[in-house]
Structures are given as C-alpha cells and as structure tokens.
N, C-alpha and C positions, 0 to 999 in steps of 0.2 A: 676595162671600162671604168673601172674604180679614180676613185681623184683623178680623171679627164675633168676639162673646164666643160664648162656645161654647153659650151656654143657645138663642142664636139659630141659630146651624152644626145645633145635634141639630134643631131643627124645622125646620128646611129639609129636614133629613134624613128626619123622620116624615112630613113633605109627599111628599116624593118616594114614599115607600114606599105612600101613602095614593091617592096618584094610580097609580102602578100597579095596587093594587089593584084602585081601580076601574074604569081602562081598558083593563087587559092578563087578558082569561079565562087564557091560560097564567101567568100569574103568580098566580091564584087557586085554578088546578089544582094546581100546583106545593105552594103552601101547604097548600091539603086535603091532597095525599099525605104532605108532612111533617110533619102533625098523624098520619096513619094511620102512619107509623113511629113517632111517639113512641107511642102507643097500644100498637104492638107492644112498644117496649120494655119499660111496666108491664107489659105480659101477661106478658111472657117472662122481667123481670126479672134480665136479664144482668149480668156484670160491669161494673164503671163504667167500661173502656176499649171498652167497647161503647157504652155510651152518648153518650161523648165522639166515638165514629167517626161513630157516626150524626148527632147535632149536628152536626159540622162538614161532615156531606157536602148534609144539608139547610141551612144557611145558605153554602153554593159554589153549590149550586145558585140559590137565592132570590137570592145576590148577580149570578150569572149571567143570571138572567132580567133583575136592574134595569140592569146594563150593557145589554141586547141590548135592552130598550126604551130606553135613553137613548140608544146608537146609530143605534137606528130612525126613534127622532122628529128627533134632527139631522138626520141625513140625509134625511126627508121634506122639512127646511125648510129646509135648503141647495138640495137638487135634488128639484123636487119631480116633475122629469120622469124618465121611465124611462132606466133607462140602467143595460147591463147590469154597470158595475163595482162600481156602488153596490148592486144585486141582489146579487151575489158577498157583497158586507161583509157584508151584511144574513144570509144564507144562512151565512155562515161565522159570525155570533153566535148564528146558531139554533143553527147545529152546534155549538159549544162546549158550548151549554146540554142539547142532547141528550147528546153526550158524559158530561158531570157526568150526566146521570138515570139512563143507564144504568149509570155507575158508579154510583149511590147503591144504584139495585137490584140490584147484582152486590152491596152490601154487609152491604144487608138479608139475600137470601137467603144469604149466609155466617153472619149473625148466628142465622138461625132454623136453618139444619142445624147450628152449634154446639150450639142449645141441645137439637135435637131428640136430637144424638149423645150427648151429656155430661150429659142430663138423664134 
C-alpha cells in the first residue's frame, strides 16, 4: 500500500470500512447510534461546538471499532489457537472501544441537559 496514489490508499480504505460493515454487528450498532446522535442534534439544534463534540466523539469511536476488528482478525490469523495473552489484546481493544461509547454518552447526555437547562 506504500507509494500507491492516493485515489487507490482512499479505496483500500472504503474497503476496509465496507468489510467491517459487513462483518462486525458492533461496528453497525456503533454506526446506527451515531446516526441517532446526529438526529439528536437536528432535533436539539445546539451550538456548532456541540456538534463538532459529537462528530468527533462518533468518528473515535467508529475508528475504535475498525482498529479492534483489524486487531481481531490479525490475531485470529497469526494465532489462531487460544491463548490467554491474545484474549487479554483482544479484551483490551474491546475495552478501549467501550471506553469511547461511554464517553460518547456521557456527551450526548451533557449536550441534551444543556439544551434542556438553556432552552
């Protein structure tokens, strides 16, 4: 993938993102809830650094999921036998990605008692 022109790097990249889609259910949950934040934000209509918060925190997370699938499937096809260190890696990408969701919804619900207080 190295010194490919970039028009070929983006589709490698729209691949990757296409194949998650369709082989990672959390990664198509993930996306549903971050279409149901943007929803919230027409609704609510908040300031534009609300909306920027919420963008960034749903694309950390979607980026989160595709590290922790790209993690996942290496490691299936390096070691495809149990072994609890690679469990650990594996566990600790979930966690990350847990991590970011629950921050995403500690930020939604800030953005909704903002508007609920100031509105």
């Amino acid at each position: 993938m190295k010194n490919k022109p970039f028009s070929q790097r983006f589709c490698f990249a729209i691949q990757g993102v296409l194949s998650a889609w369709k082989s990672e259910s959390s990664f198509r949950t993930q996306v549903y809830l971050g279409v149901g934040a943007i929803a919230v934000l027409f609704y609510l209509q908040p300031e534009p650094v609300w909306w920027a918060l919420i963008i960034l925190i749903i694309g950390s997370v979607l980026a989160a999921e595709l590290l922790n699938t790209a993690l996942e499937k290496t490691l299936d096809l390096l070691h495809p036998e149990e072994h609890s260190l690679i469990a650990l890696a594996k566990d600790c990408a979930a966690g990350a990605v847990l991590v970011l969701s629950f921050s995403a919804l500690g930020i939604l619900l800030a953005l909704i008692y903002d508007s609920w207080s100031t509105g």
